[in-house]
C-alpha positions as CSV (number, residue, x, y, z in Angstrom):
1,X,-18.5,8.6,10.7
2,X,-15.7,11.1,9.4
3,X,-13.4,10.3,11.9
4,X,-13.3,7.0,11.2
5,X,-13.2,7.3,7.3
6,X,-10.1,9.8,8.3
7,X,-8.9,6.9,10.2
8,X,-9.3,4.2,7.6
9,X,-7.4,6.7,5.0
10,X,-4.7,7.1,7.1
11,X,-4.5,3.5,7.1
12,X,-5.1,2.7,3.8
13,X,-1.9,5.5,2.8
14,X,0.9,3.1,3.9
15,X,-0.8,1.2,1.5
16,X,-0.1,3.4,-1.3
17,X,3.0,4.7,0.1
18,X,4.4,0.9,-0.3
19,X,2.4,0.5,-3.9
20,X,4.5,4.0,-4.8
21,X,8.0,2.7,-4.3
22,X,7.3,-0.2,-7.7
23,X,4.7,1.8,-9.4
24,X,5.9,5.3,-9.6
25,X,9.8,4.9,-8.9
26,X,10.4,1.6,-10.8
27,X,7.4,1.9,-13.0
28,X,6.1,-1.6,-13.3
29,X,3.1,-2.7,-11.6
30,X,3.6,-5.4,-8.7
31,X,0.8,-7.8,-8.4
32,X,2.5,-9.3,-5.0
33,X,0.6,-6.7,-3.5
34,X,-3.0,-8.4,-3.2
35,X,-0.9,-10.9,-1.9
36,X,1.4,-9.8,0.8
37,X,-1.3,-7.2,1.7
38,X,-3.3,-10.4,3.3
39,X,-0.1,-12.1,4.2
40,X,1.1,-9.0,6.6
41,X,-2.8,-9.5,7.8
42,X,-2.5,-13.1,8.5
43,X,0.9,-13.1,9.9
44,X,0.3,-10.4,12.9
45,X,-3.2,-11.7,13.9
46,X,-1.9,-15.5,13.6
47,X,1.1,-14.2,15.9
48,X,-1.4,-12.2,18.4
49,X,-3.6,-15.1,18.9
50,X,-0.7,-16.8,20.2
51,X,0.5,-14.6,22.5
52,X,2.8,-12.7,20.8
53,X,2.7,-8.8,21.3
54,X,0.9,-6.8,18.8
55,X,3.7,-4.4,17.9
56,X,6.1,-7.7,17.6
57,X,3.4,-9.2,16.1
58,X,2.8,-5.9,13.2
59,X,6.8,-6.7,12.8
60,X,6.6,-10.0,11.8
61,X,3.4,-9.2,8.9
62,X,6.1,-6.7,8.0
63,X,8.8,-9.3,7.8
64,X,6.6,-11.6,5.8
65,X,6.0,-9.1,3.0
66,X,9.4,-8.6,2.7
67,X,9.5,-12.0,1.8
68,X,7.1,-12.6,-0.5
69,X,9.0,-9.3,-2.1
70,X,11.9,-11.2,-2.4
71,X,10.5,-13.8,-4.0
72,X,8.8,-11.8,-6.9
73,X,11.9,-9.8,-6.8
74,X,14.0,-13.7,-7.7
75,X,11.9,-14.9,-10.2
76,X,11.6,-11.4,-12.2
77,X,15.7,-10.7,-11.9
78,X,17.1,-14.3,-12.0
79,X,14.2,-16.5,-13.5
80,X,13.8,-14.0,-16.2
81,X,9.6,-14.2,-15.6
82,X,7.9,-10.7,-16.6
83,X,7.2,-9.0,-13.6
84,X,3.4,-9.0,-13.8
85,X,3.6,-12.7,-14.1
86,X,6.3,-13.0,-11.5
87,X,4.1,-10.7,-8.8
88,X,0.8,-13.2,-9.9
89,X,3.0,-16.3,-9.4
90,X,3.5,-15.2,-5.9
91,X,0.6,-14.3,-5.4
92,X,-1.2,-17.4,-6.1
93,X,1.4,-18.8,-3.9
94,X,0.5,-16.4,-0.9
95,X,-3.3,-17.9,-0.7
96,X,-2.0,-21.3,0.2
97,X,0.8,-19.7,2.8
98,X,-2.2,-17.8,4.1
99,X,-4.0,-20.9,4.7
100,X,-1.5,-22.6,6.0
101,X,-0.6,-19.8,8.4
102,X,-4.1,-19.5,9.9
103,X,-5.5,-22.9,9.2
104,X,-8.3,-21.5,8.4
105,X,-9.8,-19.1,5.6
106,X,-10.5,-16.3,8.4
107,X,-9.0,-15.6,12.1
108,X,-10.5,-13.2,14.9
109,X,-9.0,-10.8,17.1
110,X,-12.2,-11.2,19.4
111,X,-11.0,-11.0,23.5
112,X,-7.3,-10.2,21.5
113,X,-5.2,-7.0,22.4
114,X,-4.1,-5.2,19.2
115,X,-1.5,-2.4,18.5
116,X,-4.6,0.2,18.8
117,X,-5.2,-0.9,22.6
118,X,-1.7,0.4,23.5
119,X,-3.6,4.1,24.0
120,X,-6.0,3.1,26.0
121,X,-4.7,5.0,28.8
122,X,-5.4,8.2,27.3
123,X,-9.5,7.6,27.1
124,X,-9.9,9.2,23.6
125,X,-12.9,8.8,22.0
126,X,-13.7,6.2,19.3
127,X,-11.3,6.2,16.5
128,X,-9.0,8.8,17.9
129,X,-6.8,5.7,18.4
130,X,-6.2,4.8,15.1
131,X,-5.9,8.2,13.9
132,X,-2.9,8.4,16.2
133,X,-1.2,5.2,15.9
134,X,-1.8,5.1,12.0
135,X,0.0,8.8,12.2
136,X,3.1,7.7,14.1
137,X,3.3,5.0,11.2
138,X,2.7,7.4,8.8
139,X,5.4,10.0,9.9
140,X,7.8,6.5,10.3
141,X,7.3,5.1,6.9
142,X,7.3,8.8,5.1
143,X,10.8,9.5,6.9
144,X,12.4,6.3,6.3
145,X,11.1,6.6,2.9
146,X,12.5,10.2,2.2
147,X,16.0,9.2,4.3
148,X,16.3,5.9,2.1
149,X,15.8,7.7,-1.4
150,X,18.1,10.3,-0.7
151,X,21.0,8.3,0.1
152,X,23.6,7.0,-2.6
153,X,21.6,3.5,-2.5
154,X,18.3,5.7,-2.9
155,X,19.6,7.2,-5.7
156,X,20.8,4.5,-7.4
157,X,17.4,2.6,-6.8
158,X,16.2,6.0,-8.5
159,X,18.0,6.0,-11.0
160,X,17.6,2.0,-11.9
161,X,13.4,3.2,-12.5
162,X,14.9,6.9,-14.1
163,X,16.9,5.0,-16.6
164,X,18.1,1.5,-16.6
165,X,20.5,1.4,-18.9
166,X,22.4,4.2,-17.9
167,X,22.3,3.3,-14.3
168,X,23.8,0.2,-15.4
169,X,26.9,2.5,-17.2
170,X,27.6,3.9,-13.8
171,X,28.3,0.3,-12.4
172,X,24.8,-0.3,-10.8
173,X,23.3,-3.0,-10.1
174,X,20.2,-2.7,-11.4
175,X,18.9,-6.5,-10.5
176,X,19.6,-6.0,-6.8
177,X,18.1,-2.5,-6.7
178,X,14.4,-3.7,-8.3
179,X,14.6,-6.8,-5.7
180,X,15.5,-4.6,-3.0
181,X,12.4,-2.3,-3.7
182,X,10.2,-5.2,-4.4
183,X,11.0,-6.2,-0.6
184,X,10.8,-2.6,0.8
185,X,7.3,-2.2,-0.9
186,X,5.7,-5.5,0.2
187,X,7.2,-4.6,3.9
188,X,5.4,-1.4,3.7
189,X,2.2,-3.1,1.9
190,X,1.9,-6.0,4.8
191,X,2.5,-3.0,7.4
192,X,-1.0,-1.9,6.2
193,X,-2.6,-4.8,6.0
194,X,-1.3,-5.6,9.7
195,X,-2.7,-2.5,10.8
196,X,-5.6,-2.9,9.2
197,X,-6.6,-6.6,10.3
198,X,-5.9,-4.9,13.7
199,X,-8.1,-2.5,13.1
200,X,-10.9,-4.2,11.3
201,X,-10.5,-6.9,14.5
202,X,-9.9,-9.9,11.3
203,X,-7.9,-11.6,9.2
204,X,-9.2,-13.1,5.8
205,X,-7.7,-14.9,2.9
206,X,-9.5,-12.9,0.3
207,X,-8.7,-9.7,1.7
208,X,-6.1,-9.2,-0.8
209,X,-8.7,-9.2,-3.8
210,X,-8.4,-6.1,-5.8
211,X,-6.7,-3.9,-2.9
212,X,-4.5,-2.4,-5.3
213,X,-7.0,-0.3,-6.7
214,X,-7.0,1.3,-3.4
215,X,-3.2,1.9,-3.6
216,X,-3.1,3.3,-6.9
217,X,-6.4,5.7,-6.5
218,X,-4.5,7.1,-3.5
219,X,-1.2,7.9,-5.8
220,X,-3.5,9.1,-8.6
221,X,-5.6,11.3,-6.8
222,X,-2.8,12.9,-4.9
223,X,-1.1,13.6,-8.5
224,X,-4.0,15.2,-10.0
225,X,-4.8,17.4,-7.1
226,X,-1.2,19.1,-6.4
227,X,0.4,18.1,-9.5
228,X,4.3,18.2,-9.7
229,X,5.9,18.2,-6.0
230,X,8.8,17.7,-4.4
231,X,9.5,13.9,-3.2
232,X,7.9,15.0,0.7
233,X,5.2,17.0,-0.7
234,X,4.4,14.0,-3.2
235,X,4.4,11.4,-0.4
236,X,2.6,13.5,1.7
237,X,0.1,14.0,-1.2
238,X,-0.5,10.1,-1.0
239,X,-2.4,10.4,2.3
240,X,-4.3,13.1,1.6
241,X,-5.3,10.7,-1.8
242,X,-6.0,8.1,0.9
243,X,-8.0,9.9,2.6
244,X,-10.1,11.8,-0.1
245,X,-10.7,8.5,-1.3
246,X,-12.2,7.1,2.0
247,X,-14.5,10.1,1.7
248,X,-15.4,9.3,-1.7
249,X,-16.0,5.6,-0.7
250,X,-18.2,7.2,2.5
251,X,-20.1,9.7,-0.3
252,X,-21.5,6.4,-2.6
253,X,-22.1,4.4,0.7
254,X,-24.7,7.6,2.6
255,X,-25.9,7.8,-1.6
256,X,-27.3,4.2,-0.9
257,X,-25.6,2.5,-3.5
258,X,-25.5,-0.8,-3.0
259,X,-22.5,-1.6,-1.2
260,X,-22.3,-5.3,-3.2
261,X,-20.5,-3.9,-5.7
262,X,-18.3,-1.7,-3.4
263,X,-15.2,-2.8,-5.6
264,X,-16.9,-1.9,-8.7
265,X,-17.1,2.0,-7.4
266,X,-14.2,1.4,-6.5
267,X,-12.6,0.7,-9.8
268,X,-14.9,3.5,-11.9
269,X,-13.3,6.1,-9.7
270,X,-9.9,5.3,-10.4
271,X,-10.6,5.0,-14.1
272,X,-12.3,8.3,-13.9
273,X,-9.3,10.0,-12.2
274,X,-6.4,8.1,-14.5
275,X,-8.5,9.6,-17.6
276,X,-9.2,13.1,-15.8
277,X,-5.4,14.2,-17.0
278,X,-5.9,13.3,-20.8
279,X,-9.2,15.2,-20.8
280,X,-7.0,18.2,-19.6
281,X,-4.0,17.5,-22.3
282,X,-7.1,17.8,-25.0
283,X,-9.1,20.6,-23.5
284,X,-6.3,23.2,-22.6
285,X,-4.5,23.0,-26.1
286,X,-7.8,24.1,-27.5
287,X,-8.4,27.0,-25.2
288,X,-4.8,28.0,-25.2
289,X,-5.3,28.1,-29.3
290,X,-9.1,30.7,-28.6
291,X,-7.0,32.4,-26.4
């Protein structure tokens, strides 16, 4: 059971690793997310049940989030639509090209071959797998990540979330840099959901539904655990969120709670840990002051 809730959070970190590149750099939530999570799902299991390879197949989830990305990224920059209502526009949109895609609400994997199966050479034991594969993707997406924001257009994607105005002094364009991270996220976010379709051996329409809670609790628990890091240490930090989350998830599940209202845990936790740092700011002034 904890290997494959170590699994699952490895898993679940390239989603928060994709949710990290709008919500931390640019700061402005993306609500594309719950639906190019499903897309990426939809897209490689479609593509596998047709014969296509998996890790093709995982490439072209990938390439479908980076255009729903796009999209959002059009409306918000040249429609001049807020960006939350951009990201739910798309979204809405996404159900119907998930349909569409599928033909159905749901697709199975059953007597498939998925990305996971690629090991089975090696005879590990159950799980073992995905903690592999999901590693290789993690150390991937971190590096590409960390190589991307250090370069000149890294920095000036940076510095479009740092300070837009300013960036724009320097001659940057700002409008091309949120559209290009709106695409590079919602790559990374239908990577995980590709993976994870793979992994949970479906694809569903309403798998999307409130999966950015999952995202953001991996961000905010990595942030409140180490505090201020370094851009590897902080990425890094996401999994170990991801993960610690998983086990948190596990912890209410072996408590008995009904697992109904799973997403309802779900959401407590996070509003626990986003409050956790403003119950610091108003306790430590006050000891600092006894002191």
């Amino acid at each position: 059971m904890i290997v494959s809730t170590i699994a699952q959070g490895f898993l679940w970190a390239v989603l928060g690793l994709g949710i990290y590149l709008t919500f931390r750099i640019l700061n402005f939530p993306d609500l594309t997310t719950e639906g190019s999570f499903p897309l990426g799902g939809a897209v490689c299991v479609t593509a596998i049940t047709h014969g296509i390879s998996p890790i093709l197949a995982t490439f072209l989830g990938v390439l479908a989030g980076v255009l729903a990305g796009l999209a959002t990224g059009l409306l918000f920059t040249k429609g001049k639509i807020p960006i939350i209502l951009s990201g739910i526009l798309v979204m809405s949109g996404l159900n119907s090209v998930i349909l569409f895609v599928m033909k159905s609400p749901n697709l199975s994997l059953l007597n498939q071959r998925k990305i996971f199966d690629s090991l089975n050479f090696l005879n590990l034991p159950p799980n073992f797998d995905k903690i592999i594969i999901s590693l290789i993707v993690l150390v991937i997406v971190i590096g590409s990540m960390i190589f991307f924001l250090t370069t000149n257009l890294g920095q000036a994607y940076v510095a479009t979330g740092d300070n837009e105005a300013m960036a724009k002094s320097f001659g940057i364009h700002t409008d091309c840099m949120k559209i290009l991270g709106l695409m590079v996220s919602n790559g990374i976010i239908a990577l995980s959901g590709a993976l994870i379709a793979q992994s949970e051996g479906y694809a569903d329409v309403n798998k999307g539904v409130g999966i950015i809670v999952i995202g953001l609790a991996s961000i905010i628990l990595g942030e409140l655990l180490f505090g201020n890091l370094t851009l590897p240490e902080r990425l890094i930090a996401i999994v170990i969120g991801s993960v610690l989350y998983q086990l948190l998830i596990l912890i209410v599940i072996k408590l008995k709670f009904d697992t109904t209202y799973l997403k309802l845990y779900s959401s407590v936790i996070l509003a626990v840990c986003l409050m956790i740092p403003q119950f610091k700011e108003k306790i430590l002034p006050k000891k600092e002051i006894i002191k």
